[in-house]
N, CA and C atoms of all chains as a GROMACS GRO file, in nm:
protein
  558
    1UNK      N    1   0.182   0.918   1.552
    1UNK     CA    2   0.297   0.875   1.470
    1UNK      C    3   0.263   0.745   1.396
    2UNK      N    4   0.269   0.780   1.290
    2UNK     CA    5   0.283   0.609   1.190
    2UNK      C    6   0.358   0.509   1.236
    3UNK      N    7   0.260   0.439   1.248
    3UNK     CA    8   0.306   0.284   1.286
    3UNK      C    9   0.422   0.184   1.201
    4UNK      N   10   0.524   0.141   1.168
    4UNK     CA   11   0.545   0.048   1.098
    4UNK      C   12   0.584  -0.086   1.201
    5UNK      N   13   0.519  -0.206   1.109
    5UNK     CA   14   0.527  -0.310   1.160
    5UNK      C   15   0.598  -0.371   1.085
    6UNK      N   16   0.721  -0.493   1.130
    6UNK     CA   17   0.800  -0.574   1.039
    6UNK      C   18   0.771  -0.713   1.097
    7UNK      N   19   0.781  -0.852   1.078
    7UNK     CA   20   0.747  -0.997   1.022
    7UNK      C   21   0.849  -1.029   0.941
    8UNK      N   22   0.848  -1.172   1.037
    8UNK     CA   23   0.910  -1.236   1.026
    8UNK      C   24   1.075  -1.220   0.919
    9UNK      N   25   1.142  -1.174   1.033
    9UNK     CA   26   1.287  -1.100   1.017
    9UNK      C   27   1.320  -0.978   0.927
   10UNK      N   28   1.167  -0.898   0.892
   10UNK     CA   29   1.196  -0.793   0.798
   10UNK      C   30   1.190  -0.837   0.665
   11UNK      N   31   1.098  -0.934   0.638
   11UNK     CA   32   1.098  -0.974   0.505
   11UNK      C   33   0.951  -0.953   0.449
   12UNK      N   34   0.890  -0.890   0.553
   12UNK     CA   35   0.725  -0.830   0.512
   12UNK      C   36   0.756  -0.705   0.673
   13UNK      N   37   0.718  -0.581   0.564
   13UNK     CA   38   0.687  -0.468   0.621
   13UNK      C   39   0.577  -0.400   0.603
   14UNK      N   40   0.525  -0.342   0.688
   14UNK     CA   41   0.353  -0.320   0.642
   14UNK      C   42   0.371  -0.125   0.702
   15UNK      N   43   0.268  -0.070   0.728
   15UNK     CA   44   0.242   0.056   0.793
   15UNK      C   45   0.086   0.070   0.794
   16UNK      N   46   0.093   0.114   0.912
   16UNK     CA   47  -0.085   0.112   0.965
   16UNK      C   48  -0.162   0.227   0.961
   17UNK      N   49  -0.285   0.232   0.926
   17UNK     CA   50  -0.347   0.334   0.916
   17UNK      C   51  -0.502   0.320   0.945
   18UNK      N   52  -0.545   0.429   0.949
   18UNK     CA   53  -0.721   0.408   1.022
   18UNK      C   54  -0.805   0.536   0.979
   19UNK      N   55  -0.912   0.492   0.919
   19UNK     CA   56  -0.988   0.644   0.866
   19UNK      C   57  -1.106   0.579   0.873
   20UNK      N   58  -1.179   0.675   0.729
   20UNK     CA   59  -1.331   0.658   0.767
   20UNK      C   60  -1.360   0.491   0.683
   21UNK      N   61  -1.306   0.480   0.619
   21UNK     CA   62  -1.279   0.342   0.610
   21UNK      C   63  -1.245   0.200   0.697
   22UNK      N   64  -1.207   0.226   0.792
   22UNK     CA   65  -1.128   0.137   0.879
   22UNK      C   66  -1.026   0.153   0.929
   23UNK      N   67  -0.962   0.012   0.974
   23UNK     CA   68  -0.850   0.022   1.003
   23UNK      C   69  -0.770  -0.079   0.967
   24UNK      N   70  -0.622  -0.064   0.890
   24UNK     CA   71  -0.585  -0.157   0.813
   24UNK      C   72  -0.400  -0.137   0.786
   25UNK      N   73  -0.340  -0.204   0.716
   25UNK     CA   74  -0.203  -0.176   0.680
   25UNK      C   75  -0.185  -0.154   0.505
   26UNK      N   76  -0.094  -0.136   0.474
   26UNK     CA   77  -0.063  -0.170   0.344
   26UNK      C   78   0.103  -0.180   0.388
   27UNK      N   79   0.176  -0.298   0.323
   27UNK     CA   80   0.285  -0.361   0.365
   27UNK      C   81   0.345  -0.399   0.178
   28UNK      N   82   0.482  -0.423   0.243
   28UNK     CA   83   0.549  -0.525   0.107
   28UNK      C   84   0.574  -0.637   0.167
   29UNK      N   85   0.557  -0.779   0.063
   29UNK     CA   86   0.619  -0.929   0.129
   29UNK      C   87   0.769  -0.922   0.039
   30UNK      N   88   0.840  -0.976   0.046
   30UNK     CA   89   0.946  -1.019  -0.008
   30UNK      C   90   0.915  -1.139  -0.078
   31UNK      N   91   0.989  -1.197  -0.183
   31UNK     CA   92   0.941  -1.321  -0.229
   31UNK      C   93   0.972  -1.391  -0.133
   32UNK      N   94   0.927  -1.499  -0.093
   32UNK     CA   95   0.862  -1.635  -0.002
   32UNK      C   96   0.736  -1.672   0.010
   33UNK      N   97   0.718  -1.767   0.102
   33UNK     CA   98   0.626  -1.847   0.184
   33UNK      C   99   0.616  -1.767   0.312
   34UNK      N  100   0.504  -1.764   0.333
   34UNK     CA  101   0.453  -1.721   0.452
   34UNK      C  102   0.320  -1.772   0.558
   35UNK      N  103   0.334  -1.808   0.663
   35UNK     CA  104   0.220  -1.856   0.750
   35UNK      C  105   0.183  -1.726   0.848
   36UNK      N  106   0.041  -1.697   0.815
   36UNK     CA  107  -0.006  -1.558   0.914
   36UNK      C  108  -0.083  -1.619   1.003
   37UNK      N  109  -0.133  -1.573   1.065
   37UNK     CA  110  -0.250  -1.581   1.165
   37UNK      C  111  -0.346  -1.455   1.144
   38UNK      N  112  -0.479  -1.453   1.189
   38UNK     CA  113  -0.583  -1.335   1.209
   38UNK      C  114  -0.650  -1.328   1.404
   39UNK      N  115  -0.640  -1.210   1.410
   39UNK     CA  116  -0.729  -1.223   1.539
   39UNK      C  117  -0.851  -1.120   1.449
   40UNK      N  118  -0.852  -1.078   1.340
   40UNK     CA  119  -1.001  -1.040   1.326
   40UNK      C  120  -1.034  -1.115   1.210
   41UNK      N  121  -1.129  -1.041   1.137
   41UNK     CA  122  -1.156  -1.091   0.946
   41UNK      C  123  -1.079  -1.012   0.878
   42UNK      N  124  -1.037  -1.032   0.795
   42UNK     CA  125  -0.929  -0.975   0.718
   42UNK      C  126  -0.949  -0.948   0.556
   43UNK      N  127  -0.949  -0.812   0.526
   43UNK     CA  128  -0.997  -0.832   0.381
   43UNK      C  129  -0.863  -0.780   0.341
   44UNK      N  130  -0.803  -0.903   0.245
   44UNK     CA  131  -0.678  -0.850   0.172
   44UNK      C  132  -0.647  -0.807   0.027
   45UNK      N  133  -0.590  -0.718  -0.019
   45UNK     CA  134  -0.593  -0.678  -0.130
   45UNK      C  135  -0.444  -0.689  -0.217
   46UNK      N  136  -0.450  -0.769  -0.264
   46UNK     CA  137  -0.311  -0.714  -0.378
   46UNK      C  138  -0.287  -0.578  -0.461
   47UNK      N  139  -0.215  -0.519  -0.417
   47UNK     CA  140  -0.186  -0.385  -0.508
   47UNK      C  141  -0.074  -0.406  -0.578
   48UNK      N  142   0.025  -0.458  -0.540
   48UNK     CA  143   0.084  -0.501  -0.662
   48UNK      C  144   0.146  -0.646  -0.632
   49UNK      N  145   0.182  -0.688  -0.827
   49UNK     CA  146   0.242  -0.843  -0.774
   49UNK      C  147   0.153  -0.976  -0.804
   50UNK      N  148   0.169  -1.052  -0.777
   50UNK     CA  149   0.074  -1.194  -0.759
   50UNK      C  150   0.087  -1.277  -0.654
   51UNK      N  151  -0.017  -1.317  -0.543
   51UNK     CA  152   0.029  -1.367  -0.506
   51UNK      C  153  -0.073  -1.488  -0.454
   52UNK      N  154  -0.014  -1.619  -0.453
   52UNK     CA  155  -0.045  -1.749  -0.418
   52UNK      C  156  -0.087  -1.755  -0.237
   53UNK      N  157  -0.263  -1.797  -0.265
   53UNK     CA  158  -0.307  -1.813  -0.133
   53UNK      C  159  -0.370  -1.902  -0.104
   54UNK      N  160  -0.340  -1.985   0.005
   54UNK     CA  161  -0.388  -2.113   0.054
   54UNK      C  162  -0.498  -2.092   0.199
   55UNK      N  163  -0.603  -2.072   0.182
   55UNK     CA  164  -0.727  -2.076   0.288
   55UNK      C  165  -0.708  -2.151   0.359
   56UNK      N  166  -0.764  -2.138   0.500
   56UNK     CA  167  -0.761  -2.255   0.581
   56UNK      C  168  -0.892  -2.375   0.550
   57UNK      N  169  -0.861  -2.487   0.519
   57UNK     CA  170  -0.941  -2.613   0.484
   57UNK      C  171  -0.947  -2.573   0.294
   58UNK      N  172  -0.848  -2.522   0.280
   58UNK     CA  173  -0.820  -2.515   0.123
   58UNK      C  174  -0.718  -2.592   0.090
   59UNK      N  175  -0.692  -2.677   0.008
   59UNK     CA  176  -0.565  -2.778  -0.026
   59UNK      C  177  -0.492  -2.741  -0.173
   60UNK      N  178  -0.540  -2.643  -0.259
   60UNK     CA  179  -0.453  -2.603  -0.348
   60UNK      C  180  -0.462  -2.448  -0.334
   61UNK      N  181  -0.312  -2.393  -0.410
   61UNK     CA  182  -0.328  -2.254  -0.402
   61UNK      C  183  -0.412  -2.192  -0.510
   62UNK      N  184  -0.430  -2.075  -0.502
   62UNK     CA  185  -0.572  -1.986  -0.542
   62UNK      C  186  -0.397  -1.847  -0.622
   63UNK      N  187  -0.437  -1.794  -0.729
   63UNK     CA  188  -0.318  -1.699  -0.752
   63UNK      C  189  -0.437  -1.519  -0.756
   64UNK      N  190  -0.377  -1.470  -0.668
   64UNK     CA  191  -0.454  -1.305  -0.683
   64UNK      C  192  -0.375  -1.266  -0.732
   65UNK      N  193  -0.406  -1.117  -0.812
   65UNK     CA  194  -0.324  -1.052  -0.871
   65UNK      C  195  -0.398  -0.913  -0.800
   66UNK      N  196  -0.299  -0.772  -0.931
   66UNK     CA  197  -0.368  -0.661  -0.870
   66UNK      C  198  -0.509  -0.601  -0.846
   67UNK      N  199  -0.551  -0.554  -0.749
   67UNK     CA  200  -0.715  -0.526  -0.741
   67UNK      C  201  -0.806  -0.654  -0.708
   68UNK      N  202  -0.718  -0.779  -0.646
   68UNK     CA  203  -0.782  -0.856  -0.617
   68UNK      C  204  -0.770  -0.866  -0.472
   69UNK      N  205  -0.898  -0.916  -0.426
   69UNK     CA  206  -0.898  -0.943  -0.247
   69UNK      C  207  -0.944  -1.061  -0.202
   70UNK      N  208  -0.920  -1.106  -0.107
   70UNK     CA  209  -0.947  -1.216  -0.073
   70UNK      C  210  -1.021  -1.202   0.076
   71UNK      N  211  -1.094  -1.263   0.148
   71UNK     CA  212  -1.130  -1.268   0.300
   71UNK      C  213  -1.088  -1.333   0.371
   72UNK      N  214  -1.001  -1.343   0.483
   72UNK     CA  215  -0.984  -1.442   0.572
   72UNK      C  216  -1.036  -1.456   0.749
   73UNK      N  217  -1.077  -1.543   0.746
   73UNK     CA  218  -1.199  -1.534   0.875
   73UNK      C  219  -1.077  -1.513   0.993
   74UNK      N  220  -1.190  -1.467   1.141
   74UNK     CA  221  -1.098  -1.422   1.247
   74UNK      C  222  -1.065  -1.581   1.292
   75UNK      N  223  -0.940  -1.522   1.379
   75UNK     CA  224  -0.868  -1.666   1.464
   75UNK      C  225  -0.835  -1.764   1.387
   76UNK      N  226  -0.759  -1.750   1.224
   76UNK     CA  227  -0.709  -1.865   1.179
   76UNK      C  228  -0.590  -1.860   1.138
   77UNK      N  229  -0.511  -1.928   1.082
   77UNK     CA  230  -0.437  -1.954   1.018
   77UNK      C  231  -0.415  -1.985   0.852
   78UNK      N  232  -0.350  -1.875   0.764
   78UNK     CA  233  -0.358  -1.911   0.633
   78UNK      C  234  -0.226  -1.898   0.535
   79UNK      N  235  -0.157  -1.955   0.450
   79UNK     CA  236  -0.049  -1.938   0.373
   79UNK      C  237  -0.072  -1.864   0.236
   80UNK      N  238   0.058  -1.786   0.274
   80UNK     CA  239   0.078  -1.730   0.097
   80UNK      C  240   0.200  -1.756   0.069
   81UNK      N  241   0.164  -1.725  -0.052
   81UNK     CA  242   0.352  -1.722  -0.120
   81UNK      C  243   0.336  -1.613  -0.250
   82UNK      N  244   0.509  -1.545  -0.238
   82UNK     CA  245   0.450  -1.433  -0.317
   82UNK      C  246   0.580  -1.495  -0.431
   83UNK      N  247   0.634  -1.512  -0.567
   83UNK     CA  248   0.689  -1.504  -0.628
   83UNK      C  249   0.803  -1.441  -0.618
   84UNK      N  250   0.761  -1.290  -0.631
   84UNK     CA  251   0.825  -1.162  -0.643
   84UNK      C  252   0.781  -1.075  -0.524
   85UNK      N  253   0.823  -0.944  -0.500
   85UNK     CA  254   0.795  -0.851  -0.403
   85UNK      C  255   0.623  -0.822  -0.463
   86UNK      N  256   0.553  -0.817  -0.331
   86UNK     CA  257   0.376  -0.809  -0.342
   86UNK      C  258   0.392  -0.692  -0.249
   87UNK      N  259   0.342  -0.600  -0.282
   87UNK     CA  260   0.245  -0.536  -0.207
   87UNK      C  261   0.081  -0.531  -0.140
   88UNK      N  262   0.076  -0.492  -0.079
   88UNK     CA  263  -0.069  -0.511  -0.007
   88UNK      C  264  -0.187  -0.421   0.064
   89UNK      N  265  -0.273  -0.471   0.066
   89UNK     CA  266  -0.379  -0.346   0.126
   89UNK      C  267  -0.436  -0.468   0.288
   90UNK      N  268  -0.409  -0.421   0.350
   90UNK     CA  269  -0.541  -0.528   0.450
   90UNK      C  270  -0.581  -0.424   0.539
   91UNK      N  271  -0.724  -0.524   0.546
   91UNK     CA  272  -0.843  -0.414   0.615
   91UNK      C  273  -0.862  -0.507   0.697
   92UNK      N  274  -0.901  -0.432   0.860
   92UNK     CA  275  -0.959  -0.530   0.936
   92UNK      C  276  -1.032  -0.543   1.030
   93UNK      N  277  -1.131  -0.577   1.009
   93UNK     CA  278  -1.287  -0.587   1.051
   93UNK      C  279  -1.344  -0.611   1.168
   94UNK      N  280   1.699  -0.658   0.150
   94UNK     CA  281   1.601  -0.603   0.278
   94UNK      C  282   1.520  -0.502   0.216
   95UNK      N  283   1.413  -0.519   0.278
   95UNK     CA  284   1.291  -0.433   0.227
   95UNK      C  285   1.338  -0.255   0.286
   96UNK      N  286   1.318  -0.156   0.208
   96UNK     CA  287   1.350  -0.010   0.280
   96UNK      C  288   1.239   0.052   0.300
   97UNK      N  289   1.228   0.100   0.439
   97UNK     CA  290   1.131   0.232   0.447
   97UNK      C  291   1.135   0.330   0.444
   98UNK      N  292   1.118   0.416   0.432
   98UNK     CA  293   1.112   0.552   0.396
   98UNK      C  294   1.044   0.670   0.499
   99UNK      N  295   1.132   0.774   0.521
   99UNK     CA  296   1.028   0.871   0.596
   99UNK      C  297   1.049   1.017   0.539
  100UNK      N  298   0.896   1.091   0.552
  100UNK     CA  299   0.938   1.206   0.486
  100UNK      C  300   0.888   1.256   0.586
  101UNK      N  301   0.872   1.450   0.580
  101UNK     CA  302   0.835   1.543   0.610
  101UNK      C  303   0.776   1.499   0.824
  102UNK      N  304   0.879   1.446   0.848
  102UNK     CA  305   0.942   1.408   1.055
  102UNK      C  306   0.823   1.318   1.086
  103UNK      N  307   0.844   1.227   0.960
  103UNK     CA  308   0.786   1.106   0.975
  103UNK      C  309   0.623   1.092   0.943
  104UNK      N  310   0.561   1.185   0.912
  104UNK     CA  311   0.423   1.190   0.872
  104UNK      C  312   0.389   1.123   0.743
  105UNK      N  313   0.471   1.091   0.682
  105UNK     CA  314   0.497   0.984   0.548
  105UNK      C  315   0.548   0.899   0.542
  106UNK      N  316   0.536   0.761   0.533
  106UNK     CA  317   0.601   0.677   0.567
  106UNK      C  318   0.540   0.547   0.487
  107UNK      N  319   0.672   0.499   0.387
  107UNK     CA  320   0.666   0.402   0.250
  107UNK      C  321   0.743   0.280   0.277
  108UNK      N  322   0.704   0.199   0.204
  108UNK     CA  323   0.806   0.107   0.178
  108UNK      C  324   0.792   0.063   0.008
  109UNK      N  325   0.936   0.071  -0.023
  109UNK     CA  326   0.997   0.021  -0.146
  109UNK      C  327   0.955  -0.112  -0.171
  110UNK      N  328   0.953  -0.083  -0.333
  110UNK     CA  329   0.933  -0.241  -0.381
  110UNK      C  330   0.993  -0.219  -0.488
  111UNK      N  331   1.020  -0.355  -0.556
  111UNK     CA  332   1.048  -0.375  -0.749
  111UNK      C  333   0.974  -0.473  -0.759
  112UNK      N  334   0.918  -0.505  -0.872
  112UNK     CA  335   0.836  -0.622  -0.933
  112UNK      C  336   0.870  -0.657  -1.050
  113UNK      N  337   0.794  -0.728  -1.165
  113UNK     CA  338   0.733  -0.707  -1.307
  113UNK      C  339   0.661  -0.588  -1.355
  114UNK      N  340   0.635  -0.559  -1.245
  114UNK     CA  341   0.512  -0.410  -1.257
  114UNK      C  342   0.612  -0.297  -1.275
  115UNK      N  343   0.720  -0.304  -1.216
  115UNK     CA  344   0.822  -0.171  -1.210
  115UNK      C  345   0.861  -0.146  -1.045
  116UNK      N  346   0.902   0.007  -1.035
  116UNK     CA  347   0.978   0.015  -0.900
  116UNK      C  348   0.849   0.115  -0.850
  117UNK      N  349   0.821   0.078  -0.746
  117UNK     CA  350   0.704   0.143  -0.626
  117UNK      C  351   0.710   0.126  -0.498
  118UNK      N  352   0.612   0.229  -0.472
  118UNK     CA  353   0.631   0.255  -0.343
  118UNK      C  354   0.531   0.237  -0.297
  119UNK      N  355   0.469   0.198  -0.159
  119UNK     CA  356   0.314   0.149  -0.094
  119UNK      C  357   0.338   0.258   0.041
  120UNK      N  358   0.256   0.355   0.080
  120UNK     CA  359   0.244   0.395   0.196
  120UNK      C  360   0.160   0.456   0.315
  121UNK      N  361   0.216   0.552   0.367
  121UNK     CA  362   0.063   0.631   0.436
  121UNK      C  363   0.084   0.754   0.444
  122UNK      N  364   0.016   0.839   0.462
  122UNK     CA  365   0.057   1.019   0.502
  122UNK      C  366  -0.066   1.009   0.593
  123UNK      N  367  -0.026   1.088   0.683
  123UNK     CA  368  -0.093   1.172   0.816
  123UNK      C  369  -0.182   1.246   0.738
  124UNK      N  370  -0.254   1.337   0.833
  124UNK     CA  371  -0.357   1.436   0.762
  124UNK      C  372  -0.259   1.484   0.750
  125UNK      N  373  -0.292   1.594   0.662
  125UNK     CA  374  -0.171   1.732   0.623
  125UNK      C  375  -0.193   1.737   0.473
  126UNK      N  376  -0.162   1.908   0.482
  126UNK     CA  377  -0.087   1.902   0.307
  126UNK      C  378   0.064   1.908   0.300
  127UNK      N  379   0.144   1.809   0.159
  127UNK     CA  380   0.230   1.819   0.162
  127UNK      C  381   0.266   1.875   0.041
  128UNK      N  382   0.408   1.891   0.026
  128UNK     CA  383   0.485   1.931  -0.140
  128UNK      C  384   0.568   1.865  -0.165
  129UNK      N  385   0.518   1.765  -0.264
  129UNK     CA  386   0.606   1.665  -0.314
  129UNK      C  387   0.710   1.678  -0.463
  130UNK      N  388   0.792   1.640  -0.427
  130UNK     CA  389   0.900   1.655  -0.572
  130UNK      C  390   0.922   1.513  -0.647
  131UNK      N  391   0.933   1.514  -0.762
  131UNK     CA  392   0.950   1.392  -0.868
  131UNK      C  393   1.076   1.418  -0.869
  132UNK      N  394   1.110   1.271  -0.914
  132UNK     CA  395   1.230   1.262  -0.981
  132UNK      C  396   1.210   1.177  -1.132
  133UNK      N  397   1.098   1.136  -1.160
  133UNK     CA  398   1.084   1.057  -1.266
  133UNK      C  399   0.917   1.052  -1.246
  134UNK      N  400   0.900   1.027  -1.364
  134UNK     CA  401   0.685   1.009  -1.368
  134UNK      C  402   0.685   0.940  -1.232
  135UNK      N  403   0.536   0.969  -1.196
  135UNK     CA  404   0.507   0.867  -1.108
  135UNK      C  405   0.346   0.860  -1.111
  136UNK      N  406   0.333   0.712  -1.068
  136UNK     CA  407   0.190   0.744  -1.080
  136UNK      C  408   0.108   0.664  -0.954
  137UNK      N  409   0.054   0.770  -0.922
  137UNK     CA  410   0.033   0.759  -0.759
  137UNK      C  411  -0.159   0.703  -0.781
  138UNK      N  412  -0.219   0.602  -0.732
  138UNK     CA  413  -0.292   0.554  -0.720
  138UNK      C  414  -0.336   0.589  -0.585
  139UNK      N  415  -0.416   0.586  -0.507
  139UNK     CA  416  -0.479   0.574  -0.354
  139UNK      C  417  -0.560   0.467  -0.307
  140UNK      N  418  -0.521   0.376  -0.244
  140UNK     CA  419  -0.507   0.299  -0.194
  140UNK      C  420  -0.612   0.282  -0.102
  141UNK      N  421  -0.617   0.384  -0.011
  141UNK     CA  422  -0.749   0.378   0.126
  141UNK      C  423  -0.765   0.546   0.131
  142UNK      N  424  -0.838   0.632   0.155
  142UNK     CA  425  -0.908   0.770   0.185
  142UNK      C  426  -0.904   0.823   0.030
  143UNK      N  427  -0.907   0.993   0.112
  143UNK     CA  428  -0.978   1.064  -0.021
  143UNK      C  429  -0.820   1.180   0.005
  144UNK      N  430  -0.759   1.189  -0.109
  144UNK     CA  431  -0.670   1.251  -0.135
  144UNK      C  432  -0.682   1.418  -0.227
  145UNK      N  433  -0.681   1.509  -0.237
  145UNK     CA  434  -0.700   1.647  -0.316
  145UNK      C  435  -0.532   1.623  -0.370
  146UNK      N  436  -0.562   1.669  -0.466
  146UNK     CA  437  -0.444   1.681  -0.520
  146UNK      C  438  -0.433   1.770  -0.612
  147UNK      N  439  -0.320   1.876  -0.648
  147UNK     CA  440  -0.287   2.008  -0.709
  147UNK      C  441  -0.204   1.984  -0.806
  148UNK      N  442  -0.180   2.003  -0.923
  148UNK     CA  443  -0.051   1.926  -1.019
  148UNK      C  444   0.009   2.051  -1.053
  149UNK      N  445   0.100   2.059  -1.134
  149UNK     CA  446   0.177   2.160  -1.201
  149UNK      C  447   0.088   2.250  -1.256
  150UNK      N  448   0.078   2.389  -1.217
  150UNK     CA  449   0.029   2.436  -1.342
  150UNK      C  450  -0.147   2.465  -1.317
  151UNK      N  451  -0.174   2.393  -1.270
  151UNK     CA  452  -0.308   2.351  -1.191
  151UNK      C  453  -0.358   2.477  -1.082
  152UNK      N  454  -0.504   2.556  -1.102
  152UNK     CA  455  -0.494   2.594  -0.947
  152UNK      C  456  -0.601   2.563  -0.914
  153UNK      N  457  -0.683   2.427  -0.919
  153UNK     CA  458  -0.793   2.395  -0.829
  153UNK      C  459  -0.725   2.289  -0.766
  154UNK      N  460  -0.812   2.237  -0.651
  154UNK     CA  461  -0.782   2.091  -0.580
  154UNK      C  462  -0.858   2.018  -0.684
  155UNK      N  463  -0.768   1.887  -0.692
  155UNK     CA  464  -0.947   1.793  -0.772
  155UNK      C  465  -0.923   1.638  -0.656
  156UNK      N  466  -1.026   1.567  -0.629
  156UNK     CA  467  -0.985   1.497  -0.522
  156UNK      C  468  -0.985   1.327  -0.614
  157UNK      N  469  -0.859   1.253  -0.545
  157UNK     CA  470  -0.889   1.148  -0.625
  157UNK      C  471  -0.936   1.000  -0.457
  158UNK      N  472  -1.017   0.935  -0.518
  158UNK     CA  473  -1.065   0.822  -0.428
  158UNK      C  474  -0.993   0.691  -0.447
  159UNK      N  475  -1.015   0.632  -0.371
  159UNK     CA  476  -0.974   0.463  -0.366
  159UNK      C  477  -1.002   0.424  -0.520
  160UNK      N  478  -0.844   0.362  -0.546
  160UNK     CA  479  -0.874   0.319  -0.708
  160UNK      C  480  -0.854   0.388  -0.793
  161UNK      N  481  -0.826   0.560  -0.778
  161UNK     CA  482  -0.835   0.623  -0.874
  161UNK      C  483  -0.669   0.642  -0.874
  162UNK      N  484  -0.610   0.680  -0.978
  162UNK     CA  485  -0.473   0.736  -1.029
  162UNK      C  486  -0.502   0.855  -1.087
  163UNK      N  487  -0.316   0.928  -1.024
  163UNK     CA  488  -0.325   1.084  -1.146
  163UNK      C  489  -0.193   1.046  -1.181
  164UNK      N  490  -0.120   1.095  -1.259
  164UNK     CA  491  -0.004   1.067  -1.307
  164UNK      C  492   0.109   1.262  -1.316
  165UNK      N  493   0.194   1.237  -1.252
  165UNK     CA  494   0.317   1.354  -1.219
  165UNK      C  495   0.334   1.338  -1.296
  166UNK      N  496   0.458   1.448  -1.330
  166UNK     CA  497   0.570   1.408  -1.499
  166UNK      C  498   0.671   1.414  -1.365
  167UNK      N  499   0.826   1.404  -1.490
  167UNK     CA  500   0.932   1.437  -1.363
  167UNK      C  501   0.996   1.585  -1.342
  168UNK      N  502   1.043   1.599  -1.219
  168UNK     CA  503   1.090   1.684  -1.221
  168UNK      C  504   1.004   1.819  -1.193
  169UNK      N  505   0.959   1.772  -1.108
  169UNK     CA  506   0.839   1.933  -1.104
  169UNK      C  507   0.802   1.893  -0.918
  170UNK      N  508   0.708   2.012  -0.891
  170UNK     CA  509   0.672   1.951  -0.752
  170UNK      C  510   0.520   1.994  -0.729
  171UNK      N  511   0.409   1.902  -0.699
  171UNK     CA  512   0.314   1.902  -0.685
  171UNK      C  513   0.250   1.890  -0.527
  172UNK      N  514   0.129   1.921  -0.507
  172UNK     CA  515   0.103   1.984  -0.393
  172UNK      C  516  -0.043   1.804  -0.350
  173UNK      N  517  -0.059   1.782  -0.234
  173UNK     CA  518  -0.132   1.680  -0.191
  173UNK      C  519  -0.214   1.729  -0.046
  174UNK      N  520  -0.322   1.733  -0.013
  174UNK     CA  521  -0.342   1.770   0.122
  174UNK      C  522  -0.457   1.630   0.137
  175UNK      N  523  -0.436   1.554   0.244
  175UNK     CA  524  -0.525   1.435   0.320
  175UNK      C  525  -0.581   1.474   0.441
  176UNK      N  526  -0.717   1.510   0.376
  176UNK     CA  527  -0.797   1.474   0.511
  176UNK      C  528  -0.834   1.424   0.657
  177UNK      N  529  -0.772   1.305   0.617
  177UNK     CA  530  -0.737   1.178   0.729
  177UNK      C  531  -0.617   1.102   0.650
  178UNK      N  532  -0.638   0.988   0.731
  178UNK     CA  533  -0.485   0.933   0.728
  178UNK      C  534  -0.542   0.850   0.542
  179UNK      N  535  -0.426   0.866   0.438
  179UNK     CA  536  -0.468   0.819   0.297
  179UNK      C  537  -0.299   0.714   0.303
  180UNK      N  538  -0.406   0.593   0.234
  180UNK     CA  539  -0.303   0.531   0.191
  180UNK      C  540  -0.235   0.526   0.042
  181UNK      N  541  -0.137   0.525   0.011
  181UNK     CA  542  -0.138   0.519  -0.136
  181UNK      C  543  -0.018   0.419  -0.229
  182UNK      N  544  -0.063   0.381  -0.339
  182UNK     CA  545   0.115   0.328  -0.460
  182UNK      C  546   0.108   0.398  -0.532
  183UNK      N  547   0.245   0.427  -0.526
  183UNK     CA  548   0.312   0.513  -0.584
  183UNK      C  549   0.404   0.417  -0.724
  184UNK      N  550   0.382   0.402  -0.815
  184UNK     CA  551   0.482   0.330  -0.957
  184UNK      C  552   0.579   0.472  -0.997
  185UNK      N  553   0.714   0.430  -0.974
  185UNK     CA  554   0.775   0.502  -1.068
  185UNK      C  555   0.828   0.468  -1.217
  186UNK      N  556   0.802   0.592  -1.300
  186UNK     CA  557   0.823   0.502  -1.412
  186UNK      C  558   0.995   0.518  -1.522
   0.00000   0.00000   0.00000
């Protein structure tokens, strides 16, 4: 059965999936700010939307848009902020 | 609040968005083939696996990959069978 996962009060919903590719979610954020955590590496993808990402030991935001990905290493902590409703791809490693 | 969606006893399973981009949908399907109905264009991109897909009118499979788009019209119902678990966005237009 498909997984869905919800964060922080239902304002990012994701659904999980796993193939010959990996294993990963694709989710919507709601517009806000958001603080995640990783327990693996994380390759994230914007599919739709823009959205503002702050790396850990990064001090300004970085803006992705669609078809863009970003990496975030295991065991950290990193911020986004989405404008508008973002959609997403994450893969995880 | 963000909505999810379930189709065919939960083997499909979306979540809604609106943007700048338009109104879409981000999700997953189980293996299986399904029969999907429009209500308006849509244009379904794939996200993660390898999707076959049958359109109106159509009688081969042709398969589309990560990245690739086909575009429905409305109002018709087209045929999808996934391999493994495929992720996909869906833009309605």
């Amino acid at each position: 059965m498909l997984k869905v996962n919800e964060y922080f009060g239902g304002t990012v919903k994701s659904v999980a999936l796993e193939n010959a590719e990996g294993t990963a979610t694709v989710g919507v954020m709601e517009a806000g700010e958001y603080d995640f955590g990783t327990a693996t590496i994380e390759l994230m993808t914007v599919t739709s939307g823009l959205l503002d990402v702050m790396l850990p030991g990064e001090t300004n935001w970085k803006t992705y848009s669609k078809g863009e990905t970003f990496r975030v290493e295991k065991d950290v902590r990193f911020k986004v902020k989405a404008n508008g409703q973002v959609a997403y791809y994450c893969l995880y490693l």
